[in-house]
C-alpha positions in Angstrom: 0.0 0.0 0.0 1.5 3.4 -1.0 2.9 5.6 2.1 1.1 8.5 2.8 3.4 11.7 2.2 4.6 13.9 5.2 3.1 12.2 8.0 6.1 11.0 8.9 8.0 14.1 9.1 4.7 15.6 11.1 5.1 12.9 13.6 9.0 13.9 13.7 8.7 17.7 14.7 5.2 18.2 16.3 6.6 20.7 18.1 6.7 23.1 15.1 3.2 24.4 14.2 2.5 24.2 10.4 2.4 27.4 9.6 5.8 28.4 11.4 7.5 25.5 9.3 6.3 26.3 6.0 6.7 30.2 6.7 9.7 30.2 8.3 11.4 29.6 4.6 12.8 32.6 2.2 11.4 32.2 -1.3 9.3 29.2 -0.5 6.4 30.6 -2.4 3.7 30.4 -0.3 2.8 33.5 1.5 2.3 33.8 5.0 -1.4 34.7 4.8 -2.6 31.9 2.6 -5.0 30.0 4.3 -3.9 26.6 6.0 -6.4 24.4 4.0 -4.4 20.5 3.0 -4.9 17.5 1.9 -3.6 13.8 2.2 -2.5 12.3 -0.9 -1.3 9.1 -1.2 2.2 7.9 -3.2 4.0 5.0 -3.8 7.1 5.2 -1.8 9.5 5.2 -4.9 7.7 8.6 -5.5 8.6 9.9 -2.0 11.8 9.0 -2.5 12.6 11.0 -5.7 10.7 13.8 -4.4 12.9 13.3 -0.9 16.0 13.6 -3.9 14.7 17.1 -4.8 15.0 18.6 -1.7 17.2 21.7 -1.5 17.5 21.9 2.0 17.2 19.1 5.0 13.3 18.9 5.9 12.0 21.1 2.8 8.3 20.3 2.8 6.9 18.0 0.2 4.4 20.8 -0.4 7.1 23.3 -1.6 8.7 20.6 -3.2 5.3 19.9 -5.2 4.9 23.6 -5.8 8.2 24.3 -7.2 7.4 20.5 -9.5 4.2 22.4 -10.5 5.8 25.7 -11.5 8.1 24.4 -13.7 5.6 22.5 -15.7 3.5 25.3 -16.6 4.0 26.8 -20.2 4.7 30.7 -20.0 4.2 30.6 -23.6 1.0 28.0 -24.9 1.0 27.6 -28.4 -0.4 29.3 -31.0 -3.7 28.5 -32.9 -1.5 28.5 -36.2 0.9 26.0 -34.4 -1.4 23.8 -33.1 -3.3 23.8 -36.7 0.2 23.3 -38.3 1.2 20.3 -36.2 -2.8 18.7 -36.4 -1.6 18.7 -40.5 1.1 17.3 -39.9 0.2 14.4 -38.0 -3.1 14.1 -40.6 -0.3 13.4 -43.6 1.2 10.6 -41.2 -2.0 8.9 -40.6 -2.5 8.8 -44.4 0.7 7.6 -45.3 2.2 10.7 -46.7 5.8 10.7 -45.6 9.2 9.2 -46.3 11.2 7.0 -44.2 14.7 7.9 -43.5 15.8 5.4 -46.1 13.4 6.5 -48.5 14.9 9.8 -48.2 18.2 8.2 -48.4 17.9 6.7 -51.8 16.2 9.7 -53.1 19.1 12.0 -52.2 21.8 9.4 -53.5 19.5 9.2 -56.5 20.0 13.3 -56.7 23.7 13.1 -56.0 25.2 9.6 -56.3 28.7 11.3 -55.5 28.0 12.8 -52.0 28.2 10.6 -48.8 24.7 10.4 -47.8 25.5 8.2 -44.5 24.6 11.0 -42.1 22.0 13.2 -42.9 21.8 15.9 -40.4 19.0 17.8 -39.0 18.8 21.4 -39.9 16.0 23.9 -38.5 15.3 26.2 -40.9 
């Protein structure tokens, strides 16, 4: 059964109301007025673990951990309408079939130019 996250460290330092802990850090993002409301999730102890290998500091709480996890996967910049439209095409001329495989491409370029080495092709962004 997965291990419930934090109790642990709770039962560790009940001394140390809540709100002192998690305030009591610089840069932490969470603000001291935020309201104290939390919840209980459960997660597999391998989970614990690699969050427990994020910690930046002895005792960091898992919810600043999960924060800072959460931050970092939010896109500043979402993509565009155009993009999305662009890469929906793109995957449409897959499903039907209408690409070439890298040895396809291969041949065809030897084909062009039977006197260049086409053994690497690399990737160029445009």
């Amino acid at each position: 059964m997965p291990e419930r996250c934090g109790l642990q460290e709770a039962q560790r330092r009940p001394w140390i109301p809540r709100t002192t802990a998690l305030d009591s850090y610089p840069g932490d993002g969470i603000s001291p007025g935020m309201p104290d409301e939390t919840t209980t999730i459960e997660i597999l102890k391998s989970d614990r673990d690699r969050l427990d290998e994020l910690r930046r500091y002895p005792d960091e709480p898992y919810l600043i951990i999960v924060r800072r996890l959460l931050e970092q996967i939010e896109d500043p910049e979402p993509l565009s309408p155009e993009t999305l439209a662009s890469i929906q095409a793109s995957l449409d001329e897959i499903r039907q079939g209408e690409f070439l495989t890298h040895g396809e491409l291969k041949r065809d370029l030897e084909e062009r130019d039977p006197t260049h080495n086409h053994a690497f092709i690399p990737y160029n962004d445009p």
